[in-house]
C-alpha positions as CSV (number, residue, x, y, z in Angstrom):
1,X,96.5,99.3,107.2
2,X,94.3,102.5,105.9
3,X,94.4,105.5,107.8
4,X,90.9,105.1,108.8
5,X,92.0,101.9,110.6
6,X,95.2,103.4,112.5
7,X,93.4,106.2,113.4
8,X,91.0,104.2,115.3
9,X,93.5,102.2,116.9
10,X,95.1,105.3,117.8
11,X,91.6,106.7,119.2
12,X,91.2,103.1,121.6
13,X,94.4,104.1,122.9
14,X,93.9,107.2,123.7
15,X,90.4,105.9,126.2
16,X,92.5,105.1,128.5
17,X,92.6,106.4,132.2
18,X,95.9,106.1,132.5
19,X,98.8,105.5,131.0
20,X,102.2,103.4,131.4
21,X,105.5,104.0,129.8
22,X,107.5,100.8,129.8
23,X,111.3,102.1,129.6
24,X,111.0,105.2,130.9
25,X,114.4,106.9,131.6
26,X,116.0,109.5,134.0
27,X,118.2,110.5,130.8
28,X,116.4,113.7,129.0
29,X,117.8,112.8,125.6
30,X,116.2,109.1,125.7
31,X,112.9,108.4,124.0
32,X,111.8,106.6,127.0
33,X,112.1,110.0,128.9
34,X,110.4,111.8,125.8
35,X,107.4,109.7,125.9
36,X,106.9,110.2,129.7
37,X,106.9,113.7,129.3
38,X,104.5,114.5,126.2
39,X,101.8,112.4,128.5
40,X,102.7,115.2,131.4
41,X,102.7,117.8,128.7
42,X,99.1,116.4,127.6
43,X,98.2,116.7,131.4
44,X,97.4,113.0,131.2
45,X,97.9,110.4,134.2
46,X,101.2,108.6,133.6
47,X,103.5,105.5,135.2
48,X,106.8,105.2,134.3
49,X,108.1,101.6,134.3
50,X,111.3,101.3,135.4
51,X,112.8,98.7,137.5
52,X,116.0,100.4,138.1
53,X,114.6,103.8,139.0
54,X,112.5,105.3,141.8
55,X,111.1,108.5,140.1
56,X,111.1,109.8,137.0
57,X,110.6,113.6,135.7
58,X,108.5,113.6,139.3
59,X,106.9,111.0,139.0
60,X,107.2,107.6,141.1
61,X,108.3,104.3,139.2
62,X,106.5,101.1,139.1
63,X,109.0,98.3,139.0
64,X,107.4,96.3,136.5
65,X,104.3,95.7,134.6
66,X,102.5,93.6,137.0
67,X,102.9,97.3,139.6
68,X,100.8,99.2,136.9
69,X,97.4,100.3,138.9
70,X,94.2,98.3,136.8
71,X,93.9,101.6,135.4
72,X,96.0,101.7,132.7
73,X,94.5,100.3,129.9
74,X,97.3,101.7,127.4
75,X,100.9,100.5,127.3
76,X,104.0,102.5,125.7
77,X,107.0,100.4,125.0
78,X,110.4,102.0,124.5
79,X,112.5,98.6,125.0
80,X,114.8,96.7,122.9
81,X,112.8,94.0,121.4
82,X,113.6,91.1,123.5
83,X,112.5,92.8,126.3
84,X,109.6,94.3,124.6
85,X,108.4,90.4,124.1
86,X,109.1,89.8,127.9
87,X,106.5,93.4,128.4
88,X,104.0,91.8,126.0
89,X,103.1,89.2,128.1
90,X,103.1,90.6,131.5
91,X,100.6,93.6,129.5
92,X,98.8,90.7,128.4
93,X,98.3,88.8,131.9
94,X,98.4,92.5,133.5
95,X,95.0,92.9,131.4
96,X,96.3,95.8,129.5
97,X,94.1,96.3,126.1
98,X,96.2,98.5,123.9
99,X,99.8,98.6,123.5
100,X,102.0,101.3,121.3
101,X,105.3,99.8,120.3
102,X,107.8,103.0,119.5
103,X,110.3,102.6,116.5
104,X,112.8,101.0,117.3
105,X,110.6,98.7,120.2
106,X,109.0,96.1,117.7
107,X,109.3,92.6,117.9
108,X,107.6,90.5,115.7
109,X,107.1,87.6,117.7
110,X,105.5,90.2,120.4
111,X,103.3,91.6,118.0
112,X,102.0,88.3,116.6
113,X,101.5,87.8,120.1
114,X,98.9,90.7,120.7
115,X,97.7,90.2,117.3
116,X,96.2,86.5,118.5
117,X,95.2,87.7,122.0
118,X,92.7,90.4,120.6
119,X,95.5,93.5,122.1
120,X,95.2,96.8,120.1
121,X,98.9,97.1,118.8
122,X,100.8,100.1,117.7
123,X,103.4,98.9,115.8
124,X,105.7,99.9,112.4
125,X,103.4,103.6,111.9
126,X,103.3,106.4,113.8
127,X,105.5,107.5,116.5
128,X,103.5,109.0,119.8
129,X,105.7,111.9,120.2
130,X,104.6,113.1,116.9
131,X,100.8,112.3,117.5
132,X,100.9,114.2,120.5
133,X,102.7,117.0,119.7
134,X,106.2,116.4,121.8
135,X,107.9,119.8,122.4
136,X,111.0,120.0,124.2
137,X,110.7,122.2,127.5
């Protein structure tokens, strides 16, 4: 994929009113916890996914996917990648349009999946924190 491509891809994402973060963790050191915060650093409007936790750098969890307000348009995955392919579908049924699998996230299988159901997918490039500038505060 050229640059001009990603970078569009990267744009759709990014028209999104809000945001979810789909292994978002309590643990500071955790890319699921970095993620969640460069959205708050970025002043955008963020969920945190997280069915074991009830709030997250301040702000309240959604259980699962299907809990995400209609919304959020744009999907962050920081999951192993079996789990990531159980995300993909709920985002899929959910309605989400664009989905940013972090290093580490991918799964094949799951982006074949998006690939066929029209999904704008983030996969194998660039990593979000560095897009957006992550900082740790």
């Amino acid at each position: 994929m050229n640059n001009d491509a990603l970078d569009k891809q990267i744009e759709s994402f990014f028209n999104s009113e809000a945001y979810g973060v789909a292994g978002a963790s309590n643990h500071r050191e955790k890319y699921g916890n970095k993620v969640l915060r460069v959205y708050l650093q970025r002043k955008k409007k963020v969920y945190p996914v997280n069915p074991r936790e009830k709030i997250i750098e301040g702000v309240p969890c959604v259980p699962d996917v299907f809990s995400l307000p209609d919304e959020v348009k744009s999907l962050s995955i920081i999951t192993p990648p079996p789990v990531t392919e159980i995300i993909v579908i709920q985002a899929i049924q959910k309605g989400i349009r664009n989905i940013w699998m972090q290093p580490g996230a991918e799964s094949i299988s799951a982006i074949q999946l998006c690939q066929s159901r029209n999904v704008n997918i983030i996969s194998g490039g660039p990593c979000i924190l560095v897009v957006l500038g992550f900082h740790e505060d």
